[in-house]
C-alpha positions in Angstrom: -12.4 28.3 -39.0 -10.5 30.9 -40.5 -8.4 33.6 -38.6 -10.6 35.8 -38.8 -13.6 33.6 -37.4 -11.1 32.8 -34.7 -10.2 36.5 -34.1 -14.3 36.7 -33.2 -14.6 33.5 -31.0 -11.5 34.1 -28.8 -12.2 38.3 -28.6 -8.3 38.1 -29.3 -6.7 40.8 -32.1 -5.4 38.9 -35.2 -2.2 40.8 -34.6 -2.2 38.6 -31.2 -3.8 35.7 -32.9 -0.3 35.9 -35.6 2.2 36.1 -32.8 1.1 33.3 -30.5 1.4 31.2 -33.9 5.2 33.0 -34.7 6.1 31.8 -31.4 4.5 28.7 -31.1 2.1 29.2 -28.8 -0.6 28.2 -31.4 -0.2 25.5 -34.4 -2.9 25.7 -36.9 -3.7 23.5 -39.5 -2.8 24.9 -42.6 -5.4 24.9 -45.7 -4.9 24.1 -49.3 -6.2 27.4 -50.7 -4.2 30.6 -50.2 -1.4 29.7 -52.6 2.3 30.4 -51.4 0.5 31.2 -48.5 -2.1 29.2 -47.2 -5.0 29.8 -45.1 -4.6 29.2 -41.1 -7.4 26.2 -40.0 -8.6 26.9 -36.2 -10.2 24.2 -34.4 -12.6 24.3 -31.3 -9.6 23.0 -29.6 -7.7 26.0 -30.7 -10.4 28.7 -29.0 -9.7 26.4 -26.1 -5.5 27.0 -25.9 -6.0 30.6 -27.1 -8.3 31.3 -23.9 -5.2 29.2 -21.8 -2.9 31.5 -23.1 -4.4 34.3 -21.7 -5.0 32.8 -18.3 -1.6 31.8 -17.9 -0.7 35.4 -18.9 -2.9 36.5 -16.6 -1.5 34.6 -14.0 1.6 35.8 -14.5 3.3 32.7 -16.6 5.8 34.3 -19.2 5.3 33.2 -22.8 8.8 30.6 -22.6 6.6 29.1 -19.7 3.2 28.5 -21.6 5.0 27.4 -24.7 6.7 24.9 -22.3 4.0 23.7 -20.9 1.7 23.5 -24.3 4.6 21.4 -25.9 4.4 19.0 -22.9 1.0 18.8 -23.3 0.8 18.1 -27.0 3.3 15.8 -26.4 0.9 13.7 -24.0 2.8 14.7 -20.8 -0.1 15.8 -19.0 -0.7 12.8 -16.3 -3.0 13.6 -13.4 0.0 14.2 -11.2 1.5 16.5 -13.4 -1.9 18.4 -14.3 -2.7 18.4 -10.5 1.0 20.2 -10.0 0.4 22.2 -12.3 -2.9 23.8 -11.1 -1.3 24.0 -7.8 1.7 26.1 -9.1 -1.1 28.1 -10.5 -3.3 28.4 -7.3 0.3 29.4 -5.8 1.1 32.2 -7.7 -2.9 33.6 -7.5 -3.0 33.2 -3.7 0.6 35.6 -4.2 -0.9 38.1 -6.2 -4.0 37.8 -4.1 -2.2 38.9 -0.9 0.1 42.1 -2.9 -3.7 43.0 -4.1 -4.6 43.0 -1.0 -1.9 44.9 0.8 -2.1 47.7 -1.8 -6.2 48.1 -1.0 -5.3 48.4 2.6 -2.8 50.8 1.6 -5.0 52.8 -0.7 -8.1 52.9 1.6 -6.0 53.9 4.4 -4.4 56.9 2.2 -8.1 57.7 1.4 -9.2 57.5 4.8 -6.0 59.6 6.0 -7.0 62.5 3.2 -10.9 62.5 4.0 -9.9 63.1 7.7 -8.1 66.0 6.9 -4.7 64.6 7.1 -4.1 64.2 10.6 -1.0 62.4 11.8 1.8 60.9 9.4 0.8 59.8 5.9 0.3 55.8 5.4 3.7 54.8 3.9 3.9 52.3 1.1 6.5 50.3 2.5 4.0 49.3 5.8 2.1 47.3 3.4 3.9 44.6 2.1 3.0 44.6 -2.0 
């Protein structure tokens, strides 16, 4: 598929689509039409790492990091030990941000609670909830 049938099936801008491939992050085939510059050639496998991408982002993973780990796993490095330490790095870091989230709800509602009270006693201070 072509960028901009990419662009559609990953929901990703083709601006983002262009720098994932200037940094790596995606390698598409490249066509034989487009002259001195040839058409990008996505495949289903390609939708797959784009959608990757963004987890990992979401998660937290810089782009050095996902690059890393792509490369090793183009390169065949992905055993069952290393996927499985993987995923747990990544369970890890979302049981991290799970707890900040957490903390910063409790500190919220209890603001909330504080103001719909009529402010009585000290106001809840940021620092009580660990973020």
């Amino acid at each position: 598929m072509l960028i901009s049938e990419f662009a559609r099936a990953t929901g990703l801008p083709v601006d983002t689509i262009r720098f994932y491939i200037a940094k790596g992050l995606l390698k598409p085939d490249r066509g034989l039409k487009g002259g001195s510059n040839p058409y990008q050639l996505f495949k289903p496998e390609d939708v797959t790492a784009a959608r990757m991408i963004r987890l990992q982002q979401a998660l937290g993973y810089t782009l050095g990091e996902i690059l890393a780990l792509n490369e090793e796993y183009r390169a065949g490095e992905h055993s069952p030990e290393r996927t499985v330490e993987v995923l747990e790095l990544q369970i890890e870091r979302l049981q991290q941000r799970k707890e900040a989230l957490d903390a910063a709800l409790t500190f919220l509602r209890g603001k909330v609670d504080w103001i719909k009270s009529g402010k009585p006693g000290p106001v809840p201070q940021l620092e009580d909830y660990p973020c």
